[in-house]
C-alpha positions as a Markdown table, in Angstrom:
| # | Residue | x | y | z |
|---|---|---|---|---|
| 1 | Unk | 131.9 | 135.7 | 37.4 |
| 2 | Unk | 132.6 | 134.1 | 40.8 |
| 3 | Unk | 131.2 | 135.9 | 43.7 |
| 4 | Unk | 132.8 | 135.0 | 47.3 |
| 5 | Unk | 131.0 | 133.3 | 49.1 |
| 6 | Unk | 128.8 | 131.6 | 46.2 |
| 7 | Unk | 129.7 | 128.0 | 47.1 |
| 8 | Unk | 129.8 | 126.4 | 50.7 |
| 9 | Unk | 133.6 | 126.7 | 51.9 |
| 10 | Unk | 135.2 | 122.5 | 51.4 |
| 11 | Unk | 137.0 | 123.5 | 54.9 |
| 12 | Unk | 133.0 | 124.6 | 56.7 |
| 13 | Unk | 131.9 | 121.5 | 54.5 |
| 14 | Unk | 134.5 | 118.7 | 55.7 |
| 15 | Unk | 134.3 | 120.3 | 59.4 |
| 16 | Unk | 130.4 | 120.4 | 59.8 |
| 17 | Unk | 129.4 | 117.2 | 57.7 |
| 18 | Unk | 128.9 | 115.3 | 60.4 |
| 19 | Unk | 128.6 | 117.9 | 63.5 |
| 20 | Unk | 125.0 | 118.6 | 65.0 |
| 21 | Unk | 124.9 | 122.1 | 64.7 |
| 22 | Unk | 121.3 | 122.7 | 66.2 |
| 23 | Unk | 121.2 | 125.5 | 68.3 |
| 24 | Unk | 124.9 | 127.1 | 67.9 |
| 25 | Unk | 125.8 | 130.8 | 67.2 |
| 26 | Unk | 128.0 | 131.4 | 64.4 |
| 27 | Unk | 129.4 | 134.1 | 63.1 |
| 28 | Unk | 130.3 | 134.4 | 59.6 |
| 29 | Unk | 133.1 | 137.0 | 58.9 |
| 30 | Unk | 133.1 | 138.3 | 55.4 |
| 31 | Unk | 130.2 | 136.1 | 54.2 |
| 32 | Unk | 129.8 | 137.1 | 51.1 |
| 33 | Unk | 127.1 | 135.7 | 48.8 |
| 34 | Unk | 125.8 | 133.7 | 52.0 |
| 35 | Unk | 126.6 | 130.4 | 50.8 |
| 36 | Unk | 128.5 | 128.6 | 54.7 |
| 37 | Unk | 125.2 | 130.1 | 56.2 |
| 38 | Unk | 122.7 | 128.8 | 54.0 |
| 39 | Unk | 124.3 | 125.8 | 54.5 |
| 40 | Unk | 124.8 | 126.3 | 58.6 |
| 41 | Unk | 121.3 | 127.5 | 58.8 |
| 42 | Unk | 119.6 | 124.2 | 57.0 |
| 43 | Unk | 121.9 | 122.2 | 59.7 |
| 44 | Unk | 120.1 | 124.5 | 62.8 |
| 45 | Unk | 122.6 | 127.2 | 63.3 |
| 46 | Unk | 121.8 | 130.4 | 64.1 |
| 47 | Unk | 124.2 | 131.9 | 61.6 |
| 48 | Unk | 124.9 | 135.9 | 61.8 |
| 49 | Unk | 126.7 | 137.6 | 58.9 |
| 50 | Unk | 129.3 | 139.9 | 58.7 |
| 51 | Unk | 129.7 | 141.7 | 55.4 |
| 52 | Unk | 130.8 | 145.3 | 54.4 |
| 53 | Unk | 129.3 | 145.0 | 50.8 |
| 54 | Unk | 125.1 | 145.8 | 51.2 |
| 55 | Unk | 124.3 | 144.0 | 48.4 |
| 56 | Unk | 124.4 | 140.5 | 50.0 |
| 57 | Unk | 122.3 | 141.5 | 52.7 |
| 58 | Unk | 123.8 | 140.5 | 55.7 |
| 59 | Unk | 122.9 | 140.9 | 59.7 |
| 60 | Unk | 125.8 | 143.3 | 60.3 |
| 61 | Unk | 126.5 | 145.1 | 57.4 |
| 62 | Unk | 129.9 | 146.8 | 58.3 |
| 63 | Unk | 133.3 | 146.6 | 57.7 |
| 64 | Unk | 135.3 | 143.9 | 60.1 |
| 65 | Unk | 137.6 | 146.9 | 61.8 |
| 66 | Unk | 134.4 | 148.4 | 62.6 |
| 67 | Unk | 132.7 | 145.9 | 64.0 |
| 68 | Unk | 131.9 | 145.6 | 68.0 |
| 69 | Unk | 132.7 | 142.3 | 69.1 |
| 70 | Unk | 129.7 | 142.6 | 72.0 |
| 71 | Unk | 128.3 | 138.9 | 71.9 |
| 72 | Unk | 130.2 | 135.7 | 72.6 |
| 73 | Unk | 129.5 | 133.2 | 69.3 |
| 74 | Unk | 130.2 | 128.7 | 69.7 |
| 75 | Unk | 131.7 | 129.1 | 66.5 |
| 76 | Unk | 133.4 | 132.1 | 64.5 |
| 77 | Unk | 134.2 | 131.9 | 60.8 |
| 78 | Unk | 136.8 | 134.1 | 59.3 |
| 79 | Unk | 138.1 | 132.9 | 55.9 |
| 80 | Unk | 139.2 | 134.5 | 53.5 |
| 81 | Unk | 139.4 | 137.8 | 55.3 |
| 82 | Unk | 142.5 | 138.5 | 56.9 |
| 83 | Unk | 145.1 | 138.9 | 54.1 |
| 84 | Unk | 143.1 | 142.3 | 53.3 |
| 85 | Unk | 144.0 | 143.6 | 56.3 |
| 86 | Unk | 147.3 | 145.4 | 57.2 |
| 87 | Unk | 149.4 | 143.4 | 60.0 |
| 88 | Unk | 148.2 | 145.9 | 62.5 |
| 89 | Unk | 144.8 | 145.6 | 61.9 |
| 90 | Unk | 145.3 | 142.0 | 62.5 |
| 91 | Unk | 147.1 | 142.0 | 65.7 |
| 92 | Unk | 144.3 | 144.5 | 66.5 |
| 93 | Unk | 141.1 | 142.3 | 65.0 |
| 94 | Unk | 142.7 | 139.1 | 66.2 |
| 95 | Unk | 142.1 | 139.5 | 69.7 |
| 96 | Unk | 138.8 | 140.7 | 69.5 |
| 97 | Unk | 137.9 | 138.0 | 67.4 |
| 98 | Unk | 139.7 | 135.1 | 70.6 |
| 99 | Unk | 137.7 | 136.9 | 72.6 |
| 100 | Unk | 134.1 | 136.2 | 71.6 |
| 101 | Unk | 134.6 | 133.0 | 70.7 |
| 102 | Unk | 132.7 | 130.7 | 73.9 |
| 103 | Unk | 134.5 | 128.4 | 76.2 |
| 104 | Unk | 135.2 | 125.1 | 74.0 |
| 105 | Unk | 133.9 | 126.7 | 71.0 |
| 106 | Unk | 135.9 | 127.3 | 67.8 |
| 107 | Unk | 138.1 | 129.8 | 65.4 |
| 108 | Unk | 137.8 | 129.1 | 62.3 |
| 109 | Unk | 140.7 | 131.3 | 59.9 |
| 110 | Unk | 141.3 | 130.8 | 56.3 |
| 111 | Unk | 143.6 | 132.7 | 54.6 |
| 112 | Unk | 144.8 | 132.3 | 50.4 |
| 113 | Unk | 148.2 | 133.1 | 49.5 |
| 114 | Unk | 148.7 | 136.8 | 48.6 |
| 115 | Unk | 150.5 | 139.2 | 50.4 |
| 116 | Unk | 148.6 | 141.2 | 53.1 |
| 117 | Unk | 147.7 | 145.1 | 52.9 |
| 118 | Unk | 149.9 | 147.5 | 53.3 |
């Protein structure tokens, strides 16, 4: 059975191989079975997760419409989330989500192709 986040994302893979990553704050959206911040963490991130299901453990353990974006983050991950979402919860989340990333850091959004919530 494939649990998400059981193998390190190819787009957090192709996008980190060669970027020092000592030092920055991620956050990882919907992280699942931990596998982008294992593999963050062994580069020197400081990777904080974002999961509603308990079981993976993760730093914030909370849905993503509940979640206070309070802290400004280099790096934001958010793949594979969205489409779960209804379009007003996006235009809503989005926002938030612009918001704490830093000055020159990054927004990362992946999304498969299914239709979003209703």
């Amino acid at each position: 059975m494939y649990i998400h986040g059981s193998q390190v994302n190819k787009l957090v893979k192709n996008f980190f191989k060669h970027k020092n990553c000592v030092n920055l704050a991620i956050l990882d959206i919907g992280s699942g079975g931990g596998a982008n911040a294992k593999y963050l963490r062994k580069k020197g991130a400081y990777v904080y997760t974002l999961d509603k299901d308990k079981q993976f453990d993760p730093v914030f353990n909370m849905d993503i419409k509940d979640f206070k974006f309070e802290h400004k983050y280099d790096i934001i991950l958010c793949l594979n989330v969205l489409q779960f979402l209804s379009i007003n919860e996006i235009k809503e989340i989005v926002p938030k989500i612009l918001n704490a990333v830093e000055d020159n850091g990054y927004l990362m959004i992946q999304m498969f192709d299914s239709p979003v919530a209703d």
